[in-house]
C-alpha positions in Angstrom: -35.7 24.8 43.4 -37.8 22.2 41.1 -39.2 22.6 38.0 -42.6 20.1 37.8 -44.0 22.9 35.4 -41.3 22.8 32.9 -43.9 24.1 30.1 -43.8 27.6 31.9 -39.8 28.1 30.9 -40.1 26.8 27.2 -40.3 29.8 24.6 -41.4 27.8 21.6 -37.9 26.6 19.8 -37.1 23.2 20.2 -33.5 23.8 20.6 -33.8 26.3 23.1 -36.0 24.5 24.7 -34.6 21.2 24.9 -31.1 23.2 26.4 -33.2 24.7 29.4 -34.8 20.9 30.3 -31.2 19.6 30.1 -30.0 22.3 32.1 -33.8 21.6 34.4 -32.2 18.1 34.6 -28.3 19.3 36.2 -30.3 21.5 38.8 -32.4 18.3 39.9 -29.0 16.2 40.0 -27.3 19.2 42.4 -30.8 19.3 44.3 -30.3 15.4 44.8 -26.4 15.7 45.9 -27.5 18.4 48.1 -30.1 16.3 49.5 -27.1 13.4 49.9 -25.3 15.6 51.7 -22.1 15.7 49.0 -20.7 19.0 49.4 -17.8 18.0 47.1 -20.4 16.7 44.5 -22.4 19.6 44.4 -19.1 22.0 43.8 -18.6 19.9 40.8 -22.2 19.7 39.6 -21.7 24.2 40.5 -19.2 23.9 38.0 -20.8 21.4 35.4 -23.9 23.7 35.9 -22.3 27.0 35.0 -19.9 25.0 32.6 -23.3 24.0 30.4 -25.1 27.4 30.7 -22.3 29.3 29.0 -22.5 26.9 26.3 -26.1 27.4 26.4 -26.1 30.8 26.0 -23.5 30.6 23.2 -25.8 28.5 21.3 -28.8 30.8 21.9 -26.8 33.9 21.0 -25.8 32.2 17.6 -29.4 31.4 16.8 -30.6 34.7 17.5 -28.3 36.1 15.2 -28.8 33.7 12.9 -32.3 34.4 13.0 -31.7 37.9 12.7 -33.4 39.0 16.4 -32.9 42.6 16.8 -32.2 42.7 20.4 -29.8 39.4 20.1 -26.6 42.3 20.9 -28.6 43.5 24.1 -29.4 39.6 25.1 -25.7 38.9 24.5 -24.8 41.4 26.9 -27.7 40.5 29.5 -26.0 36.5 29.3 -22.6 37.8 30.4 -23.5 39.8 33.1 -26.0 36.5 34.1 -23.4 34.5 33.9 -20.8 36.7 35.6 -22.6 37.0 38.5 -23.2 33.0 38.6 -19.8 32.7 38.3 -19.1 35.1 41.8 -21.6 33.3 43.8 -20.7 30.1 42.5 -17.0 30.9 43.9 -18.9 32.6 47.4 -21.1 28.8 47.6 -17.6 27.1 47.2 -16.6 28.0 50.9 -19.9 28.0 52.9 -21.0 24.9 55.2 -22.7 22.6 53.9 -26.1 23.7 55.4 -25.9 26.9 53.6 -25.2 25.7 50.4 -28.5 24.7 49.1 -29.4 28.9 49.6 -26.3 29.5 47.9 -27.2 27.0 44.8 -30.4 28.6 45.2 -29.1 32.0 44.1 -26.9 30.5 41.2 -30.3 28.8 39.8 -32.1 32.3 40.5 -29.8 33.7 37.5 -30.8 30.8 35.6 -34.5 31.2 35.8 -33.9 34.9 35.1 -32.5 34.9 31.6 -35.6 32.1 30.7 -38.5 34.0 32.5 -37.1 38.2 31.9 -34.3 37.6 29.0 -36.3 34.8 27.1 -39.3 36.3 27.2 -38.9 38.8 24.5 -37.5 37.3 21.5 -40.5 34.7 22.3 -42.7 37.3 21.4 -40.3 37.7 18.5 -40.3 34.0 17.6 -44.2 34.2 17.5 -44.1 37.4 15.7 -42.3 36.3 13.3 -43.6 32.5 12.5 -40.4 31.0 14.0 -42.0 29.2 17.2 -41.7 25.4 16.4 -38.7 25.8 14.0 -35.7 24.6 14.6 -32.8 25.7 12.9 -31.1 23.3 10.4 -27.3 23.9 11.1 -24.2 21.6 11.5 
C-alpha cells in the first residue's frame, strides 16, 4: 500500500498531519523490507509501526481535548479498538510465510488508513468549522 497522494489523508493540522506522513514514511520502509524479502525486519518494523501509531493516537486524543472536540471521547474509543485489532493481526502476520505477509501488513495498514480517511474525517469538518485548520497547538 503506497501513499503518492499523501494530500488526500491530511486534515488540515500540522501536527496531525505531520504524524500520519511519518507514520506514511514506516509503511514505505516495511513495504521496502517486504520487497527485500526480510521477514524478521518487517516483524520489527510491525512492531515499530504499531509502537508509533499508539503514540500517535495519544497525541491526537490530547489535542482534541485540548481543543475541546466534542466527539474526542467517541474517537478515543474508535483508536483502541483500531489499534486492538492491529495489534491481533499484527500477532496473526508474525507466524505466516513470508509470501503472505505483505496481505497481512496489508490489513494492519488498512486500520491505519481507517482512523485518517472514517475517524479523521470528522473533527476535520470540526477543525474547519471552528477556524482551527492550519493551527498548531503551542504546548510543551
Amino acid at each position: 500500500m503506497a501513499f503518492k497522494d499523501f494530500e488526500a489523508f491530511e486534515t488540515g493540522h500540522p501536527e496531525i498531519d505531520e504524524d500520519h506522513r511519518r507514520l506514511a514514511n514506516t509503511i514505505e520502509m516495511i513495504n521496502r523490507a517486504m520487497a527485500a524479502g526480510s521477514a524478521e525486519m518487517c516483524n520489527d518494523f510491525v512492531r515499530l509501526f504499531l509502537a508509533a501509531v499508539a503514540t500517535h493516537f495519544e497525541r491526537e486524543e490530547k489535542l482534541l481535548r485540548e481543543l475541546g472536540y466534542p466527539g474526542a471521547d467517541e474517537h478515543a474509543a474508535f483508536h483502541a479498538d483500531l489499534l486492538e485489532r492491529a495489534r491481533e493481526m499484527s500477532k496473526t502476520c508474525e507466524n505466516v510465510p513470508p509470501a503472505e505477509f505483505q496481505a497481512c501488513f496489508d490489513r494492519i495498514v488498512a486500520f491505519f488508513v481507517e482512523d485518517v480517511v472514517r475517524g479523521d474525517h470528522a473533527f476535520h469538518s470540526w477543525f474547519q468549522e471552528m477556524g482551527i485548520t492550519g493551527r498548531p497547538l503551542h504546548r510543551r
